[in-house]
TORKOL-4160 file (C-alpha; in steps of 0.2 Angstrom, whole numbers, padded with zeros to 4 digits, m for minus):
216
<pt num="1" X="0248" Y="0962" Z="m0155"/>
<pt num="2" X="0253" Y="0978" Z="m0161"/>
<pt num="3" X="0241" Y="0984" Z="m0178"/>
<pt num="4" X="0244" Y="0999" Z="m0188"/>
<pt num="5" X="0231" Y="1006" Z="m0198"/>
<pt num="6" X="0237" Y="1009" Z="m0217"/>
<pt num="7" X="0226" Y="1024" Z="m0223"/>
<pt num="8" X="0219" Y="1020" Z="m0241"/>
<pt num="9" X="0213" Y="1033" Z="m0251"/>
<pt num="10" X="0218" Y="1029" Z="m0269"/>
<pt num="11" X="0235" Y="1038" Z="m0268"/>
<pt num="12" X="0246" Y="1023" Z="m0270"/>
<pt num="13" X="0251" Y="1005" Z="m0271"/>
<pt num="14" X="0252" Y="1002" Z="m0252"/>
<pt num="15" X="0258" Y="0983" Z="m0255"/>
<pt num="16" X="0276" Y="0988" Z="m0250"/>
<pt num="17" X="0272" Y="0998" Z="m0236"/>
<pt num="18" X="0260" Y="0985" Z="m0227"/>
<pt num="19" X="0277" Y="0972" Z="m0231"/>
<pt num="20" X="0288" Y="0981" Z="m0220"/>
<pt num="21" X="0277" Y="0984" Z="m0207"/>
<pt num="22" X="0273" Y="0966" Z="m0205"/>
<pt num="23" X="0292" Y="0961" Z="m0206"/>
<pt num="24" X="0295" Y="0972" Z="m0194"/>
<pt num="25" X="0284" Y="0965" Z="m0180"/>
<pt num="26" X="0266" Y="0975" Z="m0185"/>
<pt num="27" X="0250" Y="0968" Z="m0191"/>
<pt num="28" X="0244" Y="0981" Z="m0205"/>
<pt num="29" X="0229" Y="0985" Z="m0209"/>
<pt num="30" X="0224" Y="0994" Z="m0226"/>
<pt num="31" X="0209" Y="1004" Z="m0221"/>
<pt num="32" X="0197" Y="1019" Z="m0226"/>
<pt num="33" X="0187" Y="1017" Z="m0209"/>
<pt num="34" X="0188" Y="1031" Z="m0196"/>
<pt num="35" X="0182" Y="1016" Z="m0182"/>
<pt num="36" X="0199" Y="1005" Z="m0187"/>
<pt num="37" X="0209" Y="1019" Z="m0187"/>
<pt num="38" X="0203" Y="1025" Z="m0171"/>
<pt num="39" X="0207" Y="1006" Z="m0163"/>
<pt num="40" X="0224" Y="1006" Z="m0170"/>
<pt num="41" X="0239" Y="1008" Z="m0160"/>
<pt num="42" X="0247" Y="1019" Z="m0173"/>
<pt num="43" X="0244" Y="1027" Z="m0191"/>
<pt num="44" X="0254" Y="1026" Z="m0206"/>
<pt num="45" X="0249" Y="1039" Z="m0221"/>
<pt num="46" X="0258" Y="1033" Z="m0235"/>
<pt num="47" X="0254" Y="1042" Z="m0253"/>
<pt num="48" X="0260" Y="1042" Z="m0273"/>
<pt num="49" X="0254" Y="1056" Z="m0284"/>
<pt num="50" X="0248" Y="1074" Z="m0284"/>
<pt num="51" X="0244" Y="1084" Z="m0270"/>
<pt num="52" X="0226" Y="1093" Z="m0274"/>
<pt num="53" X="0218" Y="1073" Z="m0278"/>
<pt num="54" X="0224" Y="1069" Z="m0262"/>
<pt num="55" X="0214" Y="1079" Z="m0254"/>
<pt num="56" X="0204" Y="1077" Z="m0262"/>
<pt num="57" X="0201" Y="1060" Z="m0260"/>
<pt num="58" X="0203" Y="1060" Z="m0242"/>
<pt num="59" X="0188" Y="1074" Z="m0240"/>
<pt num="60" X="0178" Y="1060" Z="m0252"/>
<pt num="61" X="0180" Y="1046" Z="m0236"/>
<pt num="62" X="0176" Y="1061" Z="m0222"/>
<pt num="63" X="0194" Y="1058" Z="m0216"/>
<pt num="64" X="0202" Y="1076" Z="m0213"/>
<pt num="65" X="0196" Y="1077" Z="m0196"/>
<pt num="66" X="0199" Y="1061" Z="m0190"/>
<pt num="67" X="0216" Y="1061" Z="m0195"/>
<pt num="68" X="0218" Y="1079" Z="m0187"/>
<pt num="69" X="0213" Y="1073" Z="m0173"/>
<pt num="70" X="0220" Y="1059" Z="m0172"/>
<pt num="71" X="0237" Y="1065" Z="m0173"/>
<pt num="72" X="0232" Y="1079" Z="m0159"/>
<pt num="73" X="0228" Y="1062" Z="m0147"/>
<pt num="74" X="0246" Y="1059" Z="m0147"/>
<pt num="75" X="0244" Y="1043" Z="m0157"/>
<pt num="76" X="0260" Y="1038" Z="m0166"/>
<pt num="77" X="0259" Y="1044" Z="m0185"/>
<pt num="78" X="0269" Y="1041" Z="m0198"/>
<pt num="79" X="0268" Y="1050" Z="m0215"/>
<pt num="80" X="0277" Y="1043" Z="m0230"/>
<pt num="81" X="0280" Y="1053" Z="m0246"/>
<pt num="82" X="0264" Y="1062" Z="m0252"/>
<pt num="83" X="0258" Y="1057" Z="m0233"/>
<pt num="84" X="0273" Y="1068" Z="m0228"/>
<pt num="85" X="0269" Y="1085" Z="m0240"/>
<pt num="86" X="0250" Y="1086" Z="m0234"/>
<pt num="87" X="0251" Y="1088" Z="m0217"/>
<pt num="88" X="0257" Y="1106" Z="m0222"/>
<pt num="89" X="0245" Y="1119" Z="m0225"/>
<pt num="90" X="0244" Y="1120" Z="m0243"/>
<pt num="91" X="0256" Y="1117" Z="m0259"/>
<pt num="92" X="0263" Y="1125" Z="m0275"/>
<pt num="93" X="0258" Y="1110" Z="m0285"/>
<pt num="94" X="0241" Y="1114" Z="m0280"/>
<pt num="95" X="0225" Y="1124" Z="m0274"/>
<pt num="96" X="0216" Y="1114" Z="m0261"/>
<pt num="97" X="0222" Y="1118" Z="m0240"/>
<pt num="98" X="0232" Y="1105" Z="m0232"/>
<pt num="99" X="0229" Y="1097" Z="m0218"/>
<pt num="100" X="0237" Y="1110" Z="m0208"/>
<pt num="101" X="0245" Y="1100" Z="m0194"/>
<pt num="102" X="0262" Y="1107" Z="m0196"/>
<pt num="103" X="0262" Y="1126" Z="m0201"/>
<pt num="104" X="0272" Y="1128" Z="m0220"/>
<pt num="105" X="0270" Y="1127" Z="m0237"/>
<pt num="106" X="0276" Y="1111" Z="m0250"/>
<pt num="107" X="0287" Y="1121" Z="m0263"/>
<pt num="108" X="0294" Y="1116" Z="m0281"/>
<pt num="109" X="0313" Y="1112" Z="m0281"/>
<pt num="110" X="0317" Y="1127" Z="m0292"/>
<pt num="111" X="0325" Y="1123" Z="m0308"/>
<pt num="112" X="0347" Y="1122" Z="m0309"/>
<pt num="113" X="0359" Y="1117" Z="m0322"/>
<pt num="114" X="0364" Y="1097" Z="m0320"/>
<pt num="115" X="0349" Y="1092" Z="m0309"/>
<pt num="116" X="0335" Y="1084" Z="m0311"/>
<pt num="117" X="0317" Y="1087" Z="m0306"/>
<pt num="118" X="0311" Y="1076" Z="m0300"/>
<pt num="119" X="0323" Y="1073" Z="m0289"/>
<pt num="120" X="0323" Y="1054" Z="m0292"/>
<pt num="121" X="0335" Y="1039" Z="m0283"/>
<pt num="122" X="0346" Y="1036" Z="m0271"/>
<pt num="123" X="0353" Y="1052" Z="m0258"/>
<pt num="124" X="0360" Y="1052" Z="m0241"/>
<pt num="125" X="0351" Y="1060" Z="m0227"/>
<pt num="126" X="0359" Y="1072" Z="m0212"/>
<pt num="127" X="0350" Y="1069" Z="m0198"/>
<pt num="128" X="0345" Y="1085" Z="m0191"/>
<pt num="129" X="0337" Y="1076" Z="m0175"/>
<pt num="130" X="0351" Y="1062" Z="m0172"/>
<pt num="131" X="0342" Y="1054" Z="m0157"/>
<pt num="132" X="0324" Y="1053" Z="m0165"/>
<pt num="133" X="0319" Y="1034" Z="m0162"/>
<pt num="134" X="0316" Y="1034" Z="m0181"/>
<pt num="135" X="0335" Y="1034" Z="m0184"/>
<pt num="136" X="0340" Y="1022" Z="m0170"/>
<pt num="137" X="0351" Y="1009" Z="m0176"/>
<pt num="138" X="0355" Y="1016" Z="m0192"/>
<pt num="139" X="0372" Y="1021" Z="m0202"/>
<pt num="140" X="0380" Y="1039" Z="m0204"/>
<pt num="141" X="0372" Y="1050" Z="m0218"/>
<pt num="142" X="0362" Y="1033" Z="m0224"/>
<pt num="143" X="0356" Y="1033" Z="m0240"/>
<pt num="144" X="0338" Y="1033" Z="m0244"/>
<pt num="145" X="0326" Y="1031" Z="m0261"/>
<pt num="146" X="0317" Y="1046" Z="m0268"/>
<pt num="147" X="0304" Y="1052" Z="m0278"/>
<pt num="148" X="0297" Y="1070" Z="m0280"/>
<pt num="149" X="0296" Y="1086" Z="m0287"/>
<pt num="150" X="0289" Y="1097" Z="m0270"/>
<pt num="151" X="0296" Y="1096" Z="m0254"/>
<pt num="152" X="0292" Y="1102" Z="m0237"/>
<pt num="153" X="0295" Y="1120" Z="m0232"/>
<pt num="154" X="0289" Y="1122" Z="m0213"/>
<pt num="155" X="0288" Y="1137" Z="m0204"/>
<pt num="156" X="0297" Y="1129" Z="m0187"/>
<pt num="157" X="0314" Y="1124" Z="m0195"/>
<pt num="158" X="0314" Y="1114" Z="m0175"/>
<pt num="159" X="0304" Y="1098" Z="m0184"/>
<pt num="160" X="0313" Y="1095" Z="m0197"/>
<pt num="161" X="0321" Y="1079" Z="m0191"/>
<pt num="162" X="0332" Y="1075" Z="m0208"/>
<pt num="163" X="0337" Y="1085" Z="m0223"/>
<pt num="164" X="0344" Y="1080" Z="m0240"/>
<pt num="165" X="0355" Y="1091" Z="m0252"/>
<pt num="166" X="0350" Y="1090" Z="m0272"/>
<pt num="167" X="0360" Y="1103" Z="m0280"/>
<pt num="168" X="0363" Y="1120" Z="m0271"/>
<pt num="169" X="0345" Y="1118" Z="m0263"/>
<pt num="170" X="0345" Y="1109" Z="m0243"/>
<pt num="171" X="0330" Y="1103" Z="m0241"/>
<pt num="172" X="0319" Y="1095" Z="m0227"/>
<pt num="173" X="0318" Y="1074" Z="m0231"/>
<pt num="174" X="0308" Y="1072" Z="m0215"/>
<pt num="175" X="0299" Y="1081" Z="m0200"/>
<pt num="176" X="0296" Y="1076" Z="m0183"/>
<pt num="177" X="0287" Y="1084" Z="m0167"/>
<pt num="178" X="0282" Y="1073" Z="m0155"/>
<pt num="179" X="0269" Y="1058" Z="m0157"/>
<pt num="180" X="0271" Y="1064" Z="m0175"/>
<pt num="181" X="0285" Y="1057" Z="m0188"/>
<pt num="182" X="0286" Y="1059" Z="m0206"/>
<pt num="183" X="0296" Y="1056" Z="m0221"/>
<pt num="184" X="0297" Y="1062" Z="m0239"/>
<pt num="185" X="0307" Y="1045" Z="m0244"/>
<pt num="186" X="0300" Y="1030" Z="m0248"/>
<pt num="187" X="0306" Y="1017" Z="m0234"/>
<pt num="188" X="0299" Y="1002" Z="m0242"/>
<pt num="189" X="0311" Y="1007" Z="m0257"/>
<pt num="190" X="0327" Y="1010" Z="m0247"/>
<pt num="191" X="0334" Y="0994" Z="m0242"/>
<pt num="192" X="0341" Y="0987" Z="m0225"/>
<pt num="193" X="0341" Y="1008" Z="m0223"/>
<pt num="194" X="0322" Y="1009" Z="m0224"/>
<pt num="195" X="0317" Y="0992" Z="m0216"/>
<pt num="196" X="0327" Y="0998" Z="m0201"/>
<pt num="197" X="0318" Y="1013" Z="m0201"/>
<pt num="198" X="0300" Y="1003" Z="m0202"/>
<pt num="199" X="0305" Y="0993" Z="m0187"/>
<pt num="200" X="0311" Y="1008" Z="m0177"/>
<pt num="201" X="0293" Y="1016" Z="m0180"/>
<pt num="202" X="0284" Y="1000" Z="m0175"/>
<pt num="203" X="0298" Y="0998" Z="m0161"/>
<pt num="204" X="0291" Y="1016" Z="m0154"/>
<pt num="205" X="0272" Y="1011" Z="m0156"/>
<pt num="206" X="0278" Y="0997" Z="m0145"/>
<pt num="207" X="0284" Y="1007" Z="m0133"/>
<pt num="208" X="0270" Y="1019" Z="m0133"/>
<pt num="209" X="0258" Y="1004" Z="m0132"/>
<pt num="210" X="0269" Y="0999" Z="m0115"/>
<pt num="211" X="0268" Y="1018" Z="m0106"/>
<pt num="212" X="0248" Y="1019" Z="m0110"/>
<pt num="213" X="0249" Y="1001" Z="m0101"/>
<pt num="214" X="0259" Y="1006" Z="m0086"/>
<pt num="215" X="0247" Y="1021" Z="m0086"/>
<pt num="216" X="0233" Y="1016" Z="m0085"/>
């Protein structure tokens, strides 16, 4: 069995997210417990909303270190949306530090004629990491569901794994660097695109599951 701890903090409806998981093999589990997220095989920190109140609300459940630290173990992670912008170390939306696992800032998408903010619906990424196991299996510049005015800025353009074009302005749509993936879209939302995607994560957890297995 392969169980995937859901991180609750009140920052979302995570319904949809714990649906794709199941479908794609997982057992989810929604959770605020740093003992079940410790026992899961892998993490997915999904978020809606603002960045300071996240936070915010993860200080509140004495989560930021666990979840530091639990990405440093190597443990596969998953950020989705809002789960994405505050592993950075802080944001324009907001005052409060991030959880500074990946060096950069979360910036505003600055205002141009004929676009919208937020940048809202369906765009297509460009895989900036073609081979990343999060993309196996999936079509040429696929399209993807999205929802946000801030995206992520990091330091080290090396981990951005996808970008996305909304205007002039190229911007990073996901990051990854090593046990660690994240995504600024909303795979729950994005179709036989973002199902795929789901399955790939659980896929790699899997995998992981299997080396720590052979290791020890």
């Amino acid at each position: 069995m392969t169980t995937i701890a859901v991180v609750d903090y009140d920052m979302g409806n995570l319904h949809s997210a714990c649906k794709g998981l199941q479908k794609a093999g997982a057992t989810p589990i929604v959770t605020d417990s740093m003992q079940e997220l410790a026992q899961a095989d892998a993490v997915v920190l999904p978020g809606v909303g603002a960045f300071d109140p996240a936070i915010q609300h993860l200080r509140s459940r004495d989560l930021i270190h666990p979840l530091q630290d639990i990405i440093a173990s190597g443990k596969p992670f998953l950020g989705i949306c809002l789960g994405l912008q505050i592993l950075l170390d802080g944001s324009e939306e907001g005052v409060e530090p991030g959880l500074g696992v990946i060096a950069g800032m979360v910036r505003r998408f600055r205002p141009e004629p004929r676009i919208t903010i937020p940048h809202m619906g369906w765009n297509q990424l460009q895989l900036t990491q073609p081979t990343l196991p999060l993309w196996q299996q999936l079509p040429l510049d696929p399209w993807v569901y999205f929802v946000h005015s801030y995206y992520a800025d990091p330091t080290d353009p090396a981990v951005r794994s996808a970008v996305i074009t909304h205007g002039s302005q190229t911007v990073t749509a996901a990051i990854a660097r090593h046990n660690l993936m994240a995504v600024q879209f909303h795979p729950e939302k994005s179709s036989t695109a973002g199902l795929q995607i789901l399955a790939n994560f659980v896929a790699s957890v899997k995998q992981h599951q299997l080396v720590g297995a052979t290791a020890t």
